[in-house]
Structures are given as C-alpha cells and as structure tokens.
N, CA, C and O atoms as a DFTB+ gen file, in Angstrom:
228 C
 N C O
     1  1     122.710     131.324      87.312
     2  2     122.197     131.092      88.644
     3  2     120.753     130.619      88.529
     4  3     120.013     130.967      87.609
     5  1     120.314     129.605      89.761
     6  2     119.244     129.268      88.995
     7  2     118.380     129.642      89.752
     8  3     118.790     129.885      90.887
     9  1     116.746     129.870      89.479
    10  2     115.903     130.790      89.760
    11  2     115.113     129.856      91.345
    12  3     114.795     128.684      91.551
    13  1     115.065     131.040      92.115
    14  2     114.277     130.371      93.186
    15  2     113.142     130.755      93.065
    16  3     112.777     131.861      92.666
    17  1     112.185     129.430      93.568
    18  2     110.866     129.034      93.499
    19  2     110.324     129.332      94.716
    20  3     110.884     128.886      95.718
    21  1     108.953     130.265      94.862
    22  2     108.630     129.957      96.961
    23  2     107.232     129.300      96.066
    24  3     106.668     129.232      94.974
    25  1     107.211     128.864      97.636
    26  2     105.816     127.871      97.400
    27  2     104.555     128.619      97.611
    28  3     104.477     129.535      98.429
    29  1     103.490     128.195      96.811
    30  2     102.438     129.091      96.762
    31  2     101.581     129.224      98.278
    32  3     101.495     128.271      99.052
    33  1     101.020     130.469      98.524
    34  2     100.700     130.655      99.933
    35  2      98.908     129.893      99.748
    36  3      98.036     130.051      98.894
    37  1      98.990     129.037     101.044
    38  2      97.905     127.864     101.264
    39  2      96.914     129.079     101.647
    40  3      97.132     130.108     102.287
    41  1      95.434     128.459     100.858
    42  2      94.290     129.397     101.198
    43  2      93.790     129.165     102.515
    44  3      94.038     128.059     102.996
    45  1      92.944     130.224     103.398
    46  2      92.137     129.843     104.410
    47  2      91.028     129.207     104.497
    48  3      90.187     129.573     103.677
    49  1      90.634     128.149     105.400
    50  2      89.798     127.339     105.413
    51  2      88.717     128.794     105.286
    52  3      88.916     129.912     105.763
    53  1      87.833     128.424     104.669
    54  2      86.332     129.282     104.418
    55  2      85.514     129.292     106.219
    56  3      85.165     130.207     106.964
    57  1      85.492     128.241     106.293
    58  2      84.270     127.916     107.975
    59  2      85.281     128.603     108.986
    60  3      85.032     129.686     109.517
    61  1      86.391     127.914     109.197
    62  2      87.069     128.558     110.467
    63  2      87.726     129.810     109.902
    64  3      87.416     130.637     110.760
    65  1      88.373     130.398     109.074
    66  2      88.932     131.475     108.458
    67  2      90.311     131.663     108.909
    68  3      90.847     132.668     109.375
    69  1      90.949     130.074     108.595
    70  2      92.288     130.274     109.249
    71  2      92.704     129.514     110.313
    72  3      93.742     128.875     110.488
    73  1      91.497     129.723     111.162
    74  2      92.595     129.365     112.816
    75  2      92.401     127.880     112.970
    76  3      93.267     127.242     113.569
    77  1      91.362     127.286     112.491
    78  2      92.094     125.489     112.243
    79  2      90.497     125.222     113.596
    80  3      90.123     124.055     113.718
    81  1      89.786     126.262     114.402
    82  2      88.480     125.852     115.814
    83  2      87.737     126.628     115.419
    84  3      88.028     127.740     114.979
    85  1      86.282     125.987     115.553
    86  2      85.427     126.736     115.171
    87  2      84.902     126.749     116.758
    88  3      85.438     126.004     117.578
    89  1      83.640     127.795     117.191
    90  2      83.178     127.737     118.390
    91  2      81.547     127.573     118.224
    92  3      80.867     127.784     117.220
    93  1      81.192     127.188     119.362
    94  2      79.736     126.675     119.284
    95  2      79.255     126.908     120.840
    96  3      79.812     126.647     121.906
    97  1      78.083     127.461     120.548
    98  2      77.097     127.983     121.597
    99  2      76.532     126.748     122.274
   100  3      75.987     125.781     121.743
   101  1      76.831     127.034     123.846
   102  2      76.580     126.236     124.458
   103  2      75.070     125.961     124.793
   104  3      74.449     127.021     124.878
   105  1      74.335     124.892     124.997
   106  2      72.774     124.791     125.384
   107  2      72.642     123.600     126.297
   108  3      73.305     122.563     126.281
   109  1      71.612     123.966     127.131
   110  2      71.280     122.986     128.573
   111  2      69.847     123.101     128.761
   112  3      69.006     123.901     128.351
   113  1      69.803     121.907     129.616
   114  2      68.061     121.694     129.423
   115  2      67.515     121.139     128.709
   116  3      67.862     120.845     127.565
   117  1      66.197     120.797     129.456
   118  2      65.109     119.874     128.377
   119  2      65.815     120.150     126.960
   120  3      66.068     121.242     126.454
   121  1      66.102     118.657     126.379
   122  2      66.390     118.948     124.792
   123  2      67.217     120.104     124.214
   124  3      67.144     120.486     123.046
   125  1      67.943     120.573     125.083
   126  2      69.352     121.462     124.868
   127  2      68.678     122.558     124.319
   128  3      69.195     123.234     123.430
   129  1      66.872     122.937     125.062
   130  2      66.534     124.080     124.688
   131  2      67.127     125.942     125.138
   132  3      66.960     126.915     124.402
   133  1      67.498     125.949     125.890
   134  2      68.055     127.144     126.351
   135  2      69.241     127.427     126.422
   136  3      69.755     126.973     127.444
   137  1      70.227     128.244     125.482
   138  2      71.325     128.456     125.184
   139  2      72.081     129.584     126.063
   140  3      72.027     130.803     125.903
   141  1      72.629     129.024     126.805
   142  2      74.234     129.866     127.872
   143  2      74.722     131.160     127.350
   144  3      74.126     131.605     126.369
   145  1      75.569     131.744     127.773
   146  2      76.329     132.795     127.053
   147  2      77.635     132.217     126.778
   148  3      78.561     132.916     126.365
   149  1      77.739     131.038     126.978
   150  2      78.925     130.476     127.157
   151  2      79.392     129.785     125.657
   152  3      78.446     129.414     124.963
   153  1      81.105     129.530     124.961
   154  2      80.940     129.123     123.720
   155  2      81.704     127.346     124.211
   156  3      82.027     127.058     125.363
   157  1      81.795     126.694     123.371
   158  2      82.851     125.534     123.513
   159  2      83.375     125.474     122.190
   160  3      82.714     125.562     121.156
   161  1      84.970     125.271     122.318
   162  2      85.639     125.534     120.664
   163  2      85.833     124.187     120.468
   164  3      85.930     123.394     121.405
   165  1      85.910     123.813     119.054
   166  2      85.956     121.929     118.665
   167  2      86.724     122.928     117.323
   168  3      86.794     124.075     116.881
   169  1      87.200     121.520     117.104
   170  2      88.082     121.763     115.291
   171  2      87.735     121.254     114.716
   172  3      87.272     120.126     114.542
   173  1      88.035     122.577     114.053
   174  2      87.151     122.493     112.417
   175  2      86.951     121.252     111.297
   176  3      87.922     120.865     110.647
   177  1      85.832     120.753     111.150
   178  2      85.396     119.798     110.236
   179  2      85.577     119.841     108.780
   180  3      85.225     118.899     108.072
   181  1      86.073     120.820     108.352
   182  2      86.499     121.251     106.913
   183  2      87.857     121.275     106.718
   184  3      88.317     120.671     105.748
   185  1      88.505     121.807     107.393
   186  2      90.163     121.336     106.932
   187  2      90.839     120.563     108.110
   188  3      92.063     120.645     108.217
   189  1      90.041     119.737     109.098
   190  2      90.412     118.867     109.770
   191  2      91.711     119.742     111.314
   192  3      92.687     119.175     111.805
   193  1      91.158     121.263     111.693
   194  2      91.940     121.686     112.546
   195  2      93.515     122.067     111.925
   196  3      94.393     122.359     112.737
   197  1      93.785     122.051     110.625
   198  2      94.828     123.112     109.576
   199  2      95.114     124.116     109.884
   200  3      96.121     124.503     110.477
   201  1      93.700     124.993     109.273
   202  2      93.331     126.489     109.052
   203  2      93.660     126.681     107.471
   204  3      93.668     127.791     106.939
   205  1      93.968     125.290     106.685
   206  2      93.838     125.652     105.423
   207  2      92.987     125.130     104.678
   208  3      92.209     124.281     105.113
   209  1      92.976     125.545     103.408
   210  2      91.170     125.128     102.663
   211  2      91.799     123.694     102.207
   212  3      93.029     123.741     102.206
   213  1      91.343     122.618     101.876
   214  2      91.241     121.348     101.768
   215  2      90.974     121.181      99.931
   216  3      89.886     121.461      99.427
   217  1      91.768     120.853      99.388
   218  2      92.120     120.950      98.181
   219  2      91.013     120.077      97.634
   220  3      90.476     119.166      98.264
   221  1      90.635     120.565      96.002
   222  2      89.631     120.011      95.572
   223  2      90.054     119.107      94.806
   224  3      90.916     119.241      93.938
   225  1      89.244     117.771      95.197
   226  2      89.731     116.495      94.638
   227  2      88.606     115.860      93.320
   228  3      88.864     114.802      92.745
C-alpha cells in the first residue's frame, strides 16, 4: 500500500499573523496630524492578503 503524503502546513505571514489585513490608525487634519480612535483595515503588503509567509526566493 502506498504511503500517504499531507502537504506541509503554510507558515503565517509575520506582519499580519495569519489573517491576510493589517489595520491602521486613522489621522485628520493639518498634515494628518491628529489621530482618531478609529482603525481602517487594508491587506497586507507582505503576503499580498494570503495570511501566508511569502516564500524565500
């Protein structure tokens, strides 16, 4: 019988830790000096919104 293979489990992106969005503190005003309590989420620039680490080339 022949042996089953699983595929190796993909690491977590380091910056987002997985979830593929990072969040960022919102700021308004002169020169976006005074920062909100408020966040806005964008995806992640390191594994391109995945949540996995981006293999070294």
């Amino acid at each position: 019988m022949a042996r089953k293979t699983t595929k190796p489990k993909a690491t977590k992106c380091p910056d987002c830790g997985g979830k593929g969005e990072t969040a960022v503190t919102v700021r308004v005003g002169a020169r976006k000096g005074r920062a909100t309590g408020h966040q806005q989420s964008a995806v992640c620039l390191t594994c391109w919104g995945s949540g996995e680490a981006p293999a070294d080339d």
